[in-house]
N, CA and C of each residue as an Amber inpcrd file, in Angstrom:
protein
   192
 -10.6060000  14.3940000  15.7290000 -10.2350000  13.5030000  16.8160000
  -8.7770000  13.0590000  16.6680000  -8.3620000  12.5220000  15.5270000
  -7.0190000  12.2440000  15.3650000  -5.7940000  12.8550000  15.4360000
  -6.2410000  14.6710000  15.1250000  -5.4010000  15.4700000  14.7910000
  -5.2360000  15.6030000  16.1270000  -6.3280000  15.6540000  16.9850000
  -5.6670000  15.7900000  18.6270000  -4.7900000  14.5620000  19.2200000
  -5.1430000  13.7500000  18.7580000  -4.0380000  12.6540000  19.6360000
  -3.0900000  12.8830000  19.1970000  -2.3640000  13.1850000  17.7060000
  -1.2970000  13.1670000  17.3830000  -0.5450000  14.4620000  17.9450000
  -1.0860000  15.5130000  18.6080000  -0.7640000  16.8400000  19.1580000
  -0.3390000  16.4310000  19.8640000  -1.1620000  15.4700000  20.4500000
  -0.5890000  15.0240000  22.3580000   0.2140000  14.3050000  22.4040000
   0.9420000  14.1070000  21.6370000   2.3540000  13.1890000  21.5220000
   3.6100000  14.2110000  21.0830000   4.2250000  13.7810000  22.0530000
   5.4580000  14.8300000  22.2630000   6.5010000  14.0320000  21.0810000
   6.9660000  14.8060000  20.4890000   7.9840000  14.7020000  19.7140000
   7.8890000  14.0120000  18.5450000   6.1230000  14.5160000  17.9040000
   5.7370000  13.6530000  17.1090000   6.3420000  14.4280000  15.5160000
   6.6910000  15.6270000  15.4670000   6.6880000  16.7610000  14.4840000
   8.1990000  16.1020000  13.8850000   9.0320000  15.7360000  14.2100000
  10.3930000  14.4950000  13.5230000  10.1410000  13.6760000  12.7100000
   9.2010000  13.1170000  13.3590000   8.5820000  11.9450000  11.5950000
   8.5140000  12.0750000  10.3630000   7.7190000  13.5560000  10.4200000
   7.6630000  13.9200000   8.5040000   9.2290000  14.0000000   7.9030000
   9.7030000  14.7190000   8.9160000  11.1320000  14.8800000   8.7860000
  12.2450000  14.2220000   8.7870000  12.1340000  12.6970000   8.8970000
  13.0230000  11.9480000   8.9000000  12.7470000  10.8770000   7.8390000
  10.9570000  10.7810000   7.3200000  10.6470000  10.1670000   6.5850000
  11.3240000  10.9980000   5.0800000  10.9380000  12.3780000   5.2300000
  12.0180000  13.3410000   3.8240000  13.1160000  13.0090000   3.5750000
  13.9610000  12.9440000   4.6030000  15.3160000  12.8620000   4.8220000
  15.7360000  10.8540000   4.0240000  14.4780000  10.0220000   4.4860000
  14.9660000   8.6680000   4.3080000  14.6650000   8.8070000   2.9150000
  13.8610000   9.4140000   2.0310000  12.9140000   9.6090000   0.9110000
  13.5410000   9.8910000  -0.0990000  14.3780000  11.1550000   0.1040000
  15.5940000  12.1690000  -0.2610000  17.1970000  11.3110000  -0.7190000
  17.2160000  10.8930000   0.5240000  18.3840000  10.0640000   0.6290000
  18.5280000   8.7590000  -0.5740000  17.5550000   8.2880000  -0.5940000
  17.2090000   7.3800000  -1.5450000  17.3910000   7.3010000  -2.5280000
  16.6060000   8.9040000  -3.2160000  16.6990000   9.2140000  -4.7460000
  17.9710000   9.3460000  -5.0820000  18.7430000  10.3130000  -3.9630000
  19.9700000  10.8290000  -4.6870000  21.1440000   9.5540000  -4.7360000
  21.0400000   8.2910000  -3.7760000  21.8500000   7.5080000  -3.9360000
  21.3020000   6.3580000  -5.4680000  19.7070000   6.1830000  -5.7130000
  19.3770000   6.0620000  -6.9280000  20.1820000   6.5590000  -8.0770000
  19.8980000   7.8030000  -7.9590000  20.8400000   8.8740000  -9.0510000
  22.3190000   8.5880000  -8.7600000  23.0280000   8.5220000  -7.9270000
  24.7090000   8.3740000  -7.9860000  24.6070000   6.8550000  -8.4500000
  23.6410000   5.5250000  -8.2800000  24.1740000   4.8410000  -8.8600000
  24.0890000   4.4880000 -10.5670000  22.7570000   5.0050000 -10.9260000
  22.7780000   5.5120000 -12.1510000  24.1560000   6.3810000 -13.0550000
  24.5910000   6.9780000 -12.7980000  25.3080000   7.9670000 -13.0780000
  26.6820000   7.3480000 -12.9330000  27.1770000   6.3630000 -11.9570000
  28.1100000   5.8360000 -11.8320000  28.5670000   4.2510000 -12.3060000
  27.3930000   3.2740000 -12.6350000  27.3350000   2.4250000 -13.4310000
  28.2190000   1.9230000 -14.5730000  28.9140000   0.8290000 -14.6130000
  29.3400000   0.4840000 -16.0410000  27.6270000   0.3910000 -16.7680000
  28.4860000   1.4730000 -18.4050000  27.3400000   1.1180000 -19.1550000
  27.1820000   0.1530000 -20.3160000  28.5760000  -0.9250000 -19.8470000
  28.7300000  -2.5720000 -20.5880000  27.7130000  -3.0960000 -20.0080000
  28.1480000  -2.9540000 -18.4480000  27.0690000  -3.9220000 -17.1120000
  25.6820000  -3.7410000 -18.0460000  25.3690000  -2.7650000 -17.9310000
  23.3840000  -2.4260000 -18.5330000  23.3970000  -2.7730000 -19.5140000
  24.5040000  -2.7070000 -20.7870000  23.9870000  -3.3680000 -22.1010000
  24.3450000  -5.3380000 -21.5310000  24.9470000  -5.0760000 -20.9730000
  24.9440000  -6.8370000 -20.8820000  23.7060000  -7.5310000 -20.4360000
  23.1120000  -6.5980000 -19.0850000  21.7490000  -7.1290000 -18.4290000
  21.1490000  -7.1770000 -19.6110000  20.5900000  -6.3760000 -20.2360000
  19.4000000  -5.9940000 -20.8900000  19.2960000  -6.9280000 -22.4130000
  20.4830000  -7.4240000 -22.6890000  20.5050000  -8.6570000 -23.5980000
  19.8540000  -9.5770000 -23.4190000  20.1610000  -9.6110000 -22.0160000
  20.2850000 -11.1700000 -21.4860000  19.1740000 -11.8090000 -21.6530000
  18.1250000 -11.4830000 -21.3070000  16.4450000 -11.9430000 -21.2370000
  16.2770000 -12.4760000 -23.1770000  17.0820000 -11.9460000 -23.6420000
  16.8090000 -12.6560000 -24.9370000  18.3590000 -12.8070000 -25.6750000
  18.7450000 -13.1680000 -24.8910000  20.5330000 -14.2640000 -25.4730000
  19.3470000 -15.9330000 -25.4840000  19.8400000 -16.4370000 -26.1500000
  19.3050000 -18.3190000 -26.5630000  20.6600000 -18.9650000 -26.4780000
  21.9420000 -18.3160000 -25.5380000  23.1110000 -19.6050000 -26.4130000
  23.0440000 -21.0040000 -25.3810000  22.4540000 -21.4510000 -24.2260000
  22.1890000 -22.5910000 -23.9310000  20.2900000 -22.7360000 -23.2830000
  20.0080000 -23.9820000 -23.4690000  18.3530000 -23.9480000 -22.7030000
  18.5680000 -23.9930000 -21.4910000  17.2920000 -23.8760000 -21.2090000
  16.7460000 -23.3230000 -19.7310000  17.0650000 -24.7320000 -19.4800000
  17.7470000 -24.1750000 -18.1980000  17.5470000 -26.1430000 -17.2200000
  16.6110000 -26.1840000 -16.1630000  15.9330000 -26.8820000 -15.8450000
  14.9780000 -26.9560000 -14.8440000  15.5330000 -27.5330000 -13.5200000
  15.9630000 -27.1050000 -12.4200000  16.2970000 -27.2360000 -11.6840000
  15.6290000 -28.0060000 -10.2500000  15.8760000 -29.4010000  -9.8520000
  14.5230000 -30.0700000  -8.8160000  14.7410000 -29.2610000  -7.7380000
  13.5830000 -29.5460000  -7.1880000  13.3750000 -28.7770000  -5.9540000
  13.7400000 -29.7200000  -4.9730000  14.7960000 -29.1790000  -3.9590000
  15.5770000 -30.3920000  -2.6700000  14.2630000 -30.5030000  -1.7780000
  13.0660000 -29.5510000  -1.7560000  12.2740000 -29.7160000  -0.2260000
  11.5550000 -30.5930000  -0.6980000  11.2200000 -31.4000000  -1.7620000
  10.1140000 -31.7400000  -2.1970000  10.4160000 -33.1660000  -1.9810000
């Protein structure tokens, strides 16, 4: 039943094809930013979650 409605829609056969294309596009700009990265930037992130040089401040909440 489904496979027929989707027949009967004109100009439905672009979709797979633009969803590849958005899919595609993605990875490879993934990969250029990988590849193009300072790799200080990533050792700096990846410290960070366990650097201790000041405490956590708790910050109030204005809506409250």
């Amino acid at each position: 039943m489904y496979k027929n409605v989707l027949q009967s829609i004109t100009g439905i056969a672009i979709y797979p094809l633009i969803s590849f294309v958005i899919f595609f596009l993605f990875f490879v700009a993934l990969l250029v930013y990988v590849l193009v990265v300072n790799r200080q930037y990533i050792a700096a992130m990846s410290r960070l979650p366990l650097e201790d040089d000041q405490p956590a401040a708790v910050k109030p909440n204005p809506s409250c």
